[in-house]
LUMVEX-748584 format. One record per atom (N, C-alpha, C, O, CB): x, y, z; residue in one letter. Coordinates in steps of 0.1 Angstrom, whole numbers, plus 5000, padded with zeros to 4 digits. Atoms other than C-alpha are relative to their C-alpha. Glycine has a CB too. Layout:
<atoms>
XYZA ...
</atoms>
This chain:
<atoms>
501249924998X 769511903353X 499049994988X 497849994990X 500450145002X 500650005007X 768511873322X 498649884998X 497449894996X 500850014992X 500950144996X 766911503326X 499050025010X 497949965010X 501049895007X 500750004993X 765511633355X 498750064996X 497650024999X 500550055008X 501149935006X 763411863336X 499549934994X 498349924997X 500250114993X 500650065011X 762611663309X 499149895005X 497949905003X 501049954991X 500450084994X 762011353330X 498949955011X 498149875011X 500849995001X 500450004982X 761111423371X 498749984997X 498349874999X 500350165010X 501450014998X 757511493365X 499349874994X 498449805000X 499450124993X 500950085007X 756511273339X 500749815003X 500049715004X 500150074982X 499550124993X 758510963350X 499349955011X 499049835014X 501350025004X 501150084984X 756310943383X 499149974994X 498949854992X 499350105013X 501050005011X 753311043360X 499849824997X 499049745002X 500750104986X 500150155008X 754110693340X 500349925009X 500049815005X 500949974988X 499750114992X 755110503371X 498349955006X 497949835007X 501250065011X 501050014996X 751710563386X 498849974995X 497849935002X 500050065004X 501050085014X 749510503353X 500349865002X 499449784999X 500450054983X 499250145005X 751910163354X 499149905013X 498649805010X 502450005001X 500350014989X 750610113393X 498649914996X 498249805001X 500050165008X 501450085003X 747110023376X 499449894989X 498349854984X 499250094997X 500350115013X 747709783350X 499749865009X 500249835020X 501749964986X 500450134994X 745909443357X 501149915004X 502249904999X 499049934991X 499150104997X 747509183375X 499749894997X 498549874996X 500349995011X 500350125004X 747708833366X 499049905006X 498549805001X 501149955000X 501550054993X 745108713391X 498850075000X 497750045005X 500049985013X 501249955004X 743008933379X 499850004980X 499150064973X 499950165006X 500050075014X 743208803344X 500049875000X 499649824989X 501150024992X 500550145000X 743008453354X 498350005006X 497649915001X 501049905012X 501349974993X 739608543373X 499150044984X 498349964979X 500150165013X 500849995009X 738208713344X 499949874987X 499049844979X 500550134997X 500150145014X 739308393319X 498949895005X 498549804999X 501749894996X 501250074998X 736608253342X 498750004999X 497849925002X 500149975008X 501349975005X 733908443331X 499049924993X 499449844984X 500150084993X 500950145010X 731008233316X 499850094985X 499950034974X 497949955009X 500249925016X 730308533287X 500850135000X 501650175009X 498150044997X 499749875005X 731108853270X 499550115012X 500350165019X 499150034986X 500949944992X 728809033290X 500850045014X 501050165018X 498849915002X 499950024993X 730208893321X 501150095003X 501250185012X 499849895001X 498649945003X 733908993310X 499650125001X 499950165012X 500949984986X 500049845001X 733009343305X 499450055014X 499850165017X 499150054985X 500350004989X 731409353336X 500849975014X 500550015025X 499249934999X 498350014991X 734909263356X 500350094996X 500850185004X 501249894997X 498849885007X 736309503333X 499750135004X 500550225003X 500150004982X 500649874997X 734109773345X 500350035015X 499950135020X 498550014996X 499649944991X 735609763376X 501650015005X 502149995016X 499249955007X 498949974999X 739009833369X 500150114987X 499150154981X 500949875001X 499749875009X 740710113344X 499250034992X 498950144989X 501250004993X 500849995012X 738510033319X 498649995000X 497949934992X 500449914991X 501549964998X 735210133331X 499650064992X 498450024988X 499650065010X 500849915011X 734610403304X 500249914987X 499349924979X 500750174999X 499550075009X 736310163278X 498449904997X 497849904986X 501549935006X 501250125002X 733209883283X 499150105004X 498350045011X 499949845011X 501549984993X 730510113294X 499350014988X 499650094979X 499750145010X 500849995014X 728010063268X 500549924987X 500149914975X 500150154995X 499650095014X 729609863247X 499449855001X 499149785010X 501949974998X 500650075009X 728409633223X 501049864998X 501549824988X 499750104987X 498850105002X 730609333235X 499849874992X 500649784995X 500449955012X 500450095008X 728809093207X 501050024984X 501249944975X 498450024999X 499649945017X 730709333178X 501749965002X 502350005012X 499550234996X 498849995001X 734209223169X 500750155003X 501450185012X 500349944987X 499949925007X 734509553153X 499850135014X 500550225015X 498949984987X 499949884989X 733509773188X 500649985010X 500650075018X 499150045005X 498950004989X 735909603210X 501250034995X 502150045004X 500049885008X 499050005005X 738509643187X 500350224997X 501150304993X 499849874985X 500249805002X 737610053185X 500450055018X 501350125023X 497750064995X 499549964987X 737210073222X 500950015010X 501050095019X 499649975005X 498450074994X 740609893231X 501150144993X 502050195000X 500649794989X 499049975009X 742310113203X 499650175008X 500450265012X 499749954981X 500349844991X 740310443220X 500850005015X 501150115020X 498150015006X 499849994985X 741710333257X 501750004993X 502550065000X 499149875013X 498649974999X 745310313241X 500350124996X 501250185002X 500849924993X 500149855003X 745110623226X 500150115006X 500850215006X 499150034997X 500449874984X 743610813257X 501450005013X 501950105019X 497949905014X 498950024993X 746510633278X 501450114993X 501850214998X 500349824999X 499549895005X 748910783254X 500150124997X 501150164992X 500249984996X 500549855005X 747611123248X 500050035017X 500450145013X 498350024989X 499749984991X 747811183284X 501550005006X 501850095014X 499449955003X 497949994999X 752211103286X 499850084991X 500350184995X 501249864995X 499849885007X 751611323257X 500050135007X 501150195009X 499050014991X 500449894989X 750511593278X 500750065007X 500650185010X 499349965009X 498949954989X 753211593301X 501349974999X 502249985007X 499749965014X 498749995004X 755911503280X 501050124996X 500550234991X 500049944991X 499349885006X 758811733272X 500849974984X 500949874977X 501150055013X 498750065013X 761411793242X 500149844989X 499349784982X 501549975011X 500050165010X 762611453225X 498649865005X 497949784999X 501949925005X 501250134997X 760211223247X 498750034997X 497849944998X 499849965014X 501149995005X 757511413233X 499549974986X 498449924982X 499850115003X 499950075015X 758511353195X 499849895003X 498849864996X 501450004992X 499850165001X 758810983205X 498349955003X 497649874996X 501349935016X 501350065000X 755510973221X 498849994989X 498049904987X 499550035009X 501149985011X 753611123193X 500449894988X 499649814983X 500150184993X 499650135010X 755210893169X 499249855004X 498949774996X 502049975001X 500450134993X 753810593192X 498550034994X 497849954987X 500250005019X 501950015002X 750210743188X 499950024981X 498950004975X 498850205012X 500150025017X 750910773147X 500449874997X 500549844985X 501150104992X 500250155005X 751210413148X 498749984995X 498449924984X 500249905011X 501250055002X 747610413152X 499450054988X 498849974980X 499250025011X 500249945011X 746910653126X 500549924987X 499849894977X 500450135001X 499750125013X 748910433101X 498949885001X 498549854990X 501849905002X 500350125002X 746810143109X 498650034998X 498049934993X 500349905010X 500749955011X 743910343099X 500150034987X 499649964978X 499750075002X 499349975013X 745110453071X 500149874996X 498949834996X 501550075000X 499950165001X 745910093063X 498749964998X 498649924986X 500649935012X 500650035003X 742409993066X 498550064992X 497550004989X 500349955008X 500549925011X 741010303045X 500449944987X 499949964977X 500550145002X 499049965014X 743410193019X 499249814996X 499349774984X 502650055004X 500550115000X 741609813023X 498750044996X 498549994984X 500249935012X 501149975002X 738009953022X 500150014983X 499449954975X 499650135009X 500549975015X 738710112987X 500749894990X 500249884979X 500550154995X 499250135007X 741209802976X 498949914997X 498949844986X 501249935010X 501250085003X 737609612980X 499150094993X 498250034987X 499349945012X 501849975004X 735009832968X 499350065009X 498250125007X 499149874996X 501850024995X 733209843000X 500950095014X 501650045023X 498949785002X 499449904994X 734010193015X 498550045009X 497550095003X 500650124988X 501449994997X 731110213044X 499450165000X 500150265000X 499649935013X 501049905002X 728310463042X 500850145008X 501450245004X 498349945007X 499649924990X 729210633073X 501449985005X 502049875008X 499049985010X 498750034994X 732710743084X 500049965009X 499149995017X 500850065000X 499750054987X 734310573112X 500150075013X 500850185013X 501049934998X 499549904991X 734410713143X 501350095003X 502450114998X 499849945009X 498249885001X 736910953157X 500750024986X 500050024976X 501649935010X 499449975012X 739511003131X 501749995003X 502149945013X 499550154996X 498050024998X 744011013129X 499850115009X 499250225007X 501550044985X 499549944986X 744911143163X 501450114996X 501650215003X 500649855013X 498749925001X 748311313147X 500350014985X 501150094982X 501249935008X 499849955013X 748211283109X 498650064995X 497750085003X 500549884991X 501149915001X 745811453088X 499049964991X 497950024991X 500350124997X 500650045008X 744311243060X 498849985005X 498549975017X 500649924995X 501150004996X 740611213053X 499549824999X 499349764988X 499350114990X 500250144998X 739810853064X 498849954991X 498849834987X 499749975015X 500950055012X 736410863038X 500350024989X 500049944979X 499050064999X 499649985017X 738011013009X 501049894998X 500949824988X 500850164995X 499250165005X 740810723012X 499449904992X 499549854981X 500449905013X 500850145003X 738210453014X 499250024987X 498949934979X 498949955012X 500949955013X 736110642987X 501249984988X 500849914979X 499450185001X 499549925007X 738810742967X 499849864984X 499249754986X 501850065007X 500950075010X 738210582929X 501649905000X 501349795002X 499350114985X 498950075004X 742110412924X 500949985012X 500550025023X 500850074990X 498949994985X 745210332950X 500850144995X 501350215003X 501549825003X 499149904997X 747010612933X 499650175001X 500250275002X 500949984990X 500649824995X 744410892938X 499749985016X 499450085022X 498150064991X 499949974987X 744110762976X 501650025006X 502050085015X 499249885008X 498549944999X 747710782977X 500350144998X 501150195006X 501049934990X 500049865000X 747611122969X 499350145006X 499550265004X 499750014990X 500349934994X 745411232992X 500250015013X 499550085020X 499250004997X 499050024990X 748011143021X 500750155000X 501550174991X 501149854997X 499649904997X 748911493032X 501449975006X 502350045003X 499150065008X 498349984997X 752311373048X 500249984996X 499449904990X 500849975007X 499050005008X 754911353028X 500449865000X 500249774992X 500950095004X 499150164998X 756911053042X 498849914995X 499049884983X 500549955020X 501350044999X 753610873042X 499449984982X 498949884976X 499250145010X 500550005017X 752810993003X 500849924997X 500549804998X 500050144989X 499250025004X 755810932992X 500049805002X 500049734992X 500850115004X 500350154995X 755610543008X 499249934993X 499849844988X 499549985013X 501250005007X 752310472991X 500850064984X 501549974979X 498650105008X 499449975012X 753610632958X 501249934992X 501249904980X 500450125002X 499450075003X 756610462960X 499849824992X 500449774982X 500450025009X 500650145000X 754710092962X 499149984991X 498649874991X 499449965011X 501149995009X 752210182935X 500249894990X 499249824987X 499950144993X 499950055017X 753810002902X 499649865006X 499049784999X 501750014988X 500350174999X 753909672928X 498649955008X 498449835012X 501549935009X 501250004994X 750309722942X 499149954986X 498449864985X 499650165009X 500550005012X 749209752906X 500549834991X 499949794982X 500550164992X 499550125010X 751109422892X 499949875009X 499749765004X 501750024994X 500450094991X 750709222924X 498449975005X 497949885012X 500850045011X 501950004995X 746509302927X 500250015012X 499250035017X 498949864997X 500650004982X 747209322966X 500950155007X 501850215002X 500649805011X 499549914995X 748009582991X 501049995007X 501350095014X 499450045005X 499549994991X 750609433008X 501750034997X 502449985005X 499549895006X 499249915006X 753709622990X 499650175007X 500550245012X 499849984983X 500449904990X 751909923005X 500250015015X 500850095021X 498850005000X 499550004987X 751709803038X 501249985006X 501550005017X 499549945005X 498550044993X 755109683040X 500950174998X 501750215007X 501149834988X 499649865005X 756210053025X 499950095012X 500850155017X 499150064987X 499849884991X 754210243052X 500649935017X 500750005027X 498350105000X 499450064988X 755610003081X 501650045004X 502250095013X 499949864997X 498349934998X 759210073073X 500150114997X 501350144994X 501249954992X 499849835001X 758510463069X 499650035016X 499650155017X 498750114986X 501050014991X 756810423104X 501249965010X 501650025019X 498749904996X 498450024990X 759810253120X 501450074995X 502450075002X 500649825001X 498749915005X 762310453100X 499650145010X 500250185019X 500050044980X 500549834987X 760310793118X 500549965016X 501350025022X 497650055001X 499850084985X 760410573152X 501450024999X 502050115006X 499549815002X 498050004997X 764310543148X 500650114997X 501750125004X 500849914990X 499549945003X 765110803134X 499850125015X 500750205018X 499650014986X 500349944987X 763510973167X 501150015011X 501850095016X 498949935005X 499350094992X 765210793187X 501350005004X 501749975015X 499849894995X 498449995005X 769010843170X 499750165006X 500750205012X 500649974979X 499649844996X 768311243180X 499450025012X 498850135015X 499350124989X 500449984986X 767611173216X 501950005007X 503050005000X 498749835007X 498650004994X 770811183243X 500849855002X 500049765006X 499950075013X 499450095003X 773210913242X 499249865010X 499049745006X 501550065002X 500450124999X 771510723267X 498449974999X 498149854997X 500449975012X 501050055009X 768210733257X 499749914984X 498849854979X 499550105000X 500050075015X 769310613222X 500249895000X 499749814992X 500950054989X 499950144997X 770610303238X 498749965007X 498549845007X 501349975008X 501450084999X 766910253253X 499149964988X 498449864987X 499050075008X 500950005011X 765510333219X 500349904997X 499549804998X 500050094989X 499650155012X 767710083198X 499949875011X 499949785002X 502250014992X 500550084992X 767109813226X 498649974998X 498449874991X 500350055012X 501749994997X 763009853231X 500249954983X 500649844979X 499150215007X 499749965010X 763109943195X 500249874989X 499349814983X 501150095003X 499350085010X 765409733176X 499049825009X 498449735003X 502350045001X 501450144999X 763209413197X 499649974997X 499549854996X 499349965002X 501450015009X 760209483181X 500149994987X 499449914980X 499250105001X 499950055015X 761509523148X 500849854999X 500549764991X 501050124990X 499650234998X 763509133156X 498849964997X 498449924986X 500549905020X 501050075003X 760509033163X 498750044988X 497949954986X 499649985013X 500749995015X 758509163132X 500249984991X 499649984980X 499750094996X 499150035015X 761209063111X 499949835003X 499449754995X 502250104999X 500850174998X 760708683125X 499049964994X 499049884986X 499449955013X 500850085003X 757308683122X 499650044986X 498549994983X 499149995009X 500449995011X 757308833086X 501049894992X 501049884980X 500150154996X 499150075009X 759908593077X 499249864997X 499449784988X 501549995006X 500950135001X 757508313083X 498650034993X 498049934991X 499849945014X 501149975005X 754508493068X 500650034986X 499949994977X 499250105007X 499750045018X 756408543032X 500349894996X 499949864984X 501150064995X 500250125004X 757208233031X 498949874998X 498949784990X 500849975005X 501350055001X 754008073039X 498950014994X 498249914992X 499750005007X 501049925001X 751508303028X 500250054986X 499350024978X 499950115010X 499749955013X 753108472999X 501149974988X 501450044978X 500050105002X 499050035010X 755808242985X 501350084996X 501950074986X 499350004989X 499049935006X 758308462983X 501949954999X 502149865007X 499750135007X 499050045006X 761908392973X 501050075016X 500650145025X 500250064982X 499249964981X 765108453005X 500250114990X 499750214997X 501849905011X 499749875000X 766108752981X 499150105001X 499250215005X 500650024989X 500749894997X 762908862980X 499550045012X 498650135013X 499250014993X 500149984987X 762708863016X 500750125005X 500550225012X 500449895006X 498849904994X 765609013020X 499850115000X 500150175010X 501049994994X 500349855010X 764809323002X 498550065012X 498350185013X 499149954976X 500949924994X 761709373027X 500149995016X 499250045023X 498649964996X 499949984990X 762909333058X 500250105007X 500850185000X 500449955002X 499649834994X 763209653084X 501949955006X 502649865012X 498450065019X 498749994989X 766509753094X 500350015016X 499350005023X 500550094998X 500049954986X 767809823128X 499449955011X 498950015020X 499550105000X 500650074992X 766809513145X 500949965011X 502049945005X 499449914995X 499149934989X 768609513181X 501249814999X 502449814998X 498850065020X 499350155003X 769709083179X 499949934990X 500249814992X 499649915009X 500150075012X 769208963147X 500950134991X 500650254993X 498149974996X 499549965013X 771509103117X 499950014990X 499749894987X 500549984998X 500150015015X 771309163082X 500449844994X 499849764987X 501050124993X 499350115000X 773808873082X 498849875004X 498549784995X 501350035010X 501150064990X 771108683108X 498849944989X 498549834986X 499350135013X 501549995008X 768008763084X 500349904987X 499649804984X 499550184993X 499750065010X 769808653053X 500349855000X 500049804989X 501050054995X 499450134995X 770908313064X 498549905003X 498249795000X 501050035015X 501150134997X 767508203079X 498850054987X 497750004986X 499049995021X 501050005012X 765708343047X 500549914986X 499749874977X 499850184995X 499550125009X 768008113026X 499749885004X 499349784998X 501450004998X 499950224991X 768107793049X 498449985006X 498149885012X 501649975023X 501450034996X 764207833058X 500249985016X 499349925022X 499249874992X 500050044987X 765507813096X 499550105009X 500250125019X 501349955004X 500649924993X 763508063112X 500349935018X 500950005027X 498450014992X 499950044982X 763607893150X 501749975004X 502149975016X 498949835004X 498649984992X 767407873149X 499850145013X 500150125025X 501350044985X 500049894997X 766708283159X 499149995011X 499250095017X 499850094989X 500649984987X 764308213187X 500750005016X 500250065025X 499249915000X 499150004990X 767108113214X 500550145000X 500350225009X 501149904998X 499249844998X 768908423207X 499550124998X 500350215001X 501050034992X 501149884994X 765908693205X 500149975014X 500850045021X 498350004995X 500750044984X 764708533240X 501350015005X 501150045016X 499249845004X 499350044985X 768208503258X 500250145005X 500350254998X 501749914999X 499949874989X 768408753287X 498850035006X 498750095017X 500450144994X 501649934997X 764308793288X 499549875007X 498349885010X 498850054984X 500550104993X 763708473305X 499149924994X 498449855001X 499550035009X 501550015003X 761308393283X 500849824991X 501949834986X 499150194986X 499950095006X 761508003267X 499549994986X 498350004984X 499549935006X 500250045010X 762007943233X 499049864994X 499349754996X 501150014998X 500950125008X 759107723213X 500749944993X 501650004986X 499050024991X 499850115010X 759707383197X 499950044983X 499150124979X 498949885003X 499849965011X 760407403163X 498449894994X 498049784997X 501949974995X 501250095010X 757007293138X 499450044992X 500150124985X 499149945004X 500749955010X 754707373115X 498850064999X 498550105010X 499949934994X 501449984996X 750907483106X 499550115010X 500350155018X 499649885008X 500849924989X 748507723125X 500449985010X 501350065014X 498749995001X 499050014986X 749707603158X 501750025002X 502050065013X 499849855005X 499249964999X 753107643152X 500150204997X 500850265005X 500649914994X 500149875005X 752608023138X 499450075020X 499950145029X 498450004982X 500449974989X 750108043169X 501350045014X 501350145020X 499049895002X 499150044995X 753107933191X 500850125000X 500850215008X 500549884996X 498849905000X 755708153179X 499150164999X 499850265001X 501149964984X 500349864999X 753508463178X 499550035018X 499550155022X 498650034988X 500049994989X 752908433215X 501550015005X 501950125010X 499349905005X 498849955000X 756508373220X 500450174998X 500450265006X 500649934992X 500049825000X 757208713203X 499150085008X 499450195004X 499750064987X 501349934989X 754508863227X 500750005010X 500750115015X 498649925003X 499749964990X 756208773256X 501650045004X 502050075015X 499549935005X 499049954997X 759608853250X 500050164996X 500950235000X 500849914996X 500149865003X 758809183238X 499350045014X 499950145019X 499050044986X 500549984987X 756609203272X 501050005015X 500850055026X 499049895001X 498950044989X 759809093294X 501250164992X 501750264999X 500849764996X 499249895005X 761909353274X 499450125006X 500250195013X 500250024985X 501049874996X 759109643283X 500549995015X 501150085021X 498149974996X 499849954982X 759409563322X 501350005004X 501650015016X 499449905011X 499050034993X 762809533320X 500550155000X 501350205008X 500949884994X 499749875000X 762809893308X 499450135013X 499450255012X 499450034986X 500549914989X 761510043340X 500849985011X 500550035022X 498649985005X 499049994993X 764609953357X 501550065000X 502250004992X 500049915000X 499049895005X 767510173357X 499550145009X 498850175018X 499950034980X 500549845000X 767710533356X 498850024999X 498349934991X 500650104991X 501549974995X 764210673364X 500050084990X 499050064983X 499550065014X 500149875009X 765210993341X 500849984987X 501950024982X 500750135007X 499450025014X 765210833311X 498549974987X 497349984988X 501149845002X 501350035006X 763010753283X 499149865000X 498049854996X 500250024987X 500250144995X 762710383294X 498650015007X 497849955001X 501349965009X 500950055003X 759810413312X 498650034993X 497649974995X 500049985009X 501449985010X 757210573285X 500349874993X 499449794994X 499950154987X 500250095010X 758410323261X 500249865007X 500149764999X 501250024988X 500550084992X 758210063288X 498449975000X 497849884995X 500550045011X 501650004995X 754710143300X 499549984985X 498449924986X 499450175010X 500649985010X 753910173260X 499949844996X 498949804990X 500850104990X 500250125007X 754609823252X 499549895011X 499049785008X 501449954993X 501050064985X 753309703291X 498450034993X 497649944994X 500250135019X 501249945003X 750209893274X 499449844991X 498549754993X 500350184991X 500850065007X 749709703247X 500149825001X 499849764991X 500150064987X 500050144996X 750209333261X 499050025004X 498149974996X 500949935008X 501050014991X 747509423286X 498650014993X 497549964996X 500250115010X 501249975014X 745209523254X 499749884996X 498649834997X 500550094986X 500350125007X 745909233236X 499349885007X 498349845001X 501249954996X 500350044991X 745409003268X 498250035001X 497449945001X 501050055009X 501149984999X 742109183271X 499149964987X 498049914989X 500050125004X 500050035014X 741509133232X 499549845002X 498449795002X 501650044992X 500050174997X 742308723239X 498849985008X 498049905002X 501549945011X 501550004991X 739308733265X 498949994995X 498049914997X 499750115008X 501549975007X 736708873243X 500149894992X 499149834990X 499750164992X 500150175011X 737608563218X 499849925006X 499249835000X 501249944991X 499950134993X 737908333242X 498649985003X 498149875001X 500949995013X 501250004996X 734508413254X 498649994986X 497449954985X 500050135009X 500650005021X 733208443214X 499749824998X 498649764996X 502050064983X 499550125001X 734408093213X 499549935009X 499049825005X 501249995000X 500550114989X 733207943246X 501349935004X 501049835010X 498849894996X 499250044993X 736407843255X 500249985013X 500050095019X 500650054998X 499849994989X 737207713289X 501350065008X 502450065003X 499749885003X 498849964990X 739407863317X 501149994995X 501550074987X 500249945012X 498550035001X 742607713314X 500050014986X 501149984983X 500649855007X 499950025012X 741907733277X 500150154994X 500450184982X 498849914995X 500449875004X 741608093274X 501250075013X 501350205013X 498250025002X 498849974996X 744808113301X 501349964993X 502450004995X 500049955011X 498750045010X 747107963276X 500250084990X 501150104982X 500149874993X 499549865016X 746708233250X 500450135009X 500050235002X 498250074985X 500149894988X 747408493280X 501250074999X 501949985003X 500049955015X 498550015003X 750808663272X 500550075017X 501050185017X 500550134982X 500149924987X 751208753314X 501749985004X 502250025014X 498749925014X 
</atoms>
């Protein structure tokens, strides 16, 4: 009974939000748009009519707001009619987004160039002041003006190597794993079988963030397999500590693509190098994290499976829409702008 309560309502709820996500012939249609314009003009006649109305589909910067407003609005609505533990879980989902403000407050004042006017809206679930960050005069007086705790403390922690490294990305890696530590930790105080959707769904995404950071420290920032080691997230569902350590010593990162992907159908990429390989494997991770999401709407109905289903259905369909507006930036043709498609 309890499931029923928690679940009954809002399980339909998310089935029938799920009912309206675009379909794949209507994402090949739109990759045939001739412009921006055009795209947003398809787009206005499906979910995301209020999303494009008025928008300024020339600005990187306002489709990347409007996308981030329509995931928001999607989520803040399961909010709504969540109960108990699946309500913790969802709010944690919409404090993702608030981190990745935060994040690019904490970039504004890392440059200098904190704009005039604050950004629209503001953190949906934390409480910091998104101008005083970007204003703030040092990293360790905008670190201090992080009202959450976990959050301060993350930033506070990362200070001595923000300050000796010149860059922020000791920060960002700090509030990422305080961010999936809250996520998991959620997750562990749900009922036995919800915790096995969490660490499933869950532990995927951190696989696949721990892949593709393993190839971005090594490429990007040189870093050493111990010092890999040391930043990787825990609690990833097919990959091991053991797993991580091994391809951060032997540089074999694509050994681990067979064995994320098996079960999700999804084909492992050729092993290579360069921007196209990176390109490559970040689509991969895209769609096996996409094949995991729908696989979560199968089962028990009265579970947490399908919010955190529909949550990571959500944001393929974003990104996908995302891919469009570039493709069309670019002038890309059709089929050229169906191969970056994660469907």
């Amino acid at each position: 009974m309890e499931a029923v309560r928690e679940y009954g309502f809002i399980n339909a709820k998310v089935r029938a939000m799920r009912s309206r996500f675009l379909t794949e012939a209507s994402f090949r249609q739109m990759a045939a748009t001739r412009d921006s314009r055009e795209l947003a003009s398809a787009l206005a006649q499906t979910r995301y009519r209020d999303a494009v109305n008025g928008l300024d589909t020339a600005s990187v910067e306002a489709v990347e707001s409007a996308l981030e407003r329509f995931e928001t609005g999607e989520l803040s609505v399961i909010l709504k009619y969540a109960k108990s533990g699946s309500a913790d879980l969802v709010r944690l989902l919409i404090e993702r987004y608030d981190v990745e403000r935060l994040k690019a407050c904490l970039r504004l004042m890392h440059s200098h160039s904190a704009p005039a006017e604050p950004a629209a809206g503001g953190p949906l679930v934390m409480t910091f002041s998104e101008p005083a960050v970007a204003a703030a005069a040092s990293y360790r007086e905008a670190a201090a003006l992080v009202p959450e705790a976990d959050y301060r403390e993350a930033l506070e922690s990362s200070a001595a190597a923000v300050e000796e490294r010149r860059t922020l990305f000791p920060a960002e890696l700090a509030l990422d794993r305080t961010l999936f530590g809250r996520i998991w930790e959620a997750g562990q105080s749900m009922n036995v079988r919800d915790r096995g959707i969490v660490r499933r769904l869950v532990g995927i995404e951190i696989d696949l963030k721990n892949l593709d950071w393993l190839s971005r420290f090594r490429s990007y920032y040189k870093l050493s397999a111990s010092e890999i080691r040391d930043l990787l997230l825990p609690h990833g569902s097919k990959l091991d500590a053991k797993s991580l350590n091994r391809m951060a010593s032997e540089e074999r990162i694509g050994d681990a693509f067979g064995r994320v992907s098996a079960g999700t159908g999804v084909a492992a990429p050729e092993a290579g190098t360069g921007p196209a390989a990176a390109e490559g494997m970040e689509r991969f991770l895209s769609h096996v994290l996409l094949a995991e999401a729908r696989r979560a709407f199968v089962g028990n109905p009265l579970s947490i499976g399908s919010i955190l289903g529909y949550f990571y259905c959500l944001r393929a369909e974003t990104r996908n829409v995302r891919t469009l507006f570039t493709a069309r930036r670019l002038g890309l043709s059709p089929q050229q702008a169906e191969a970056h498609l994660v469907l």
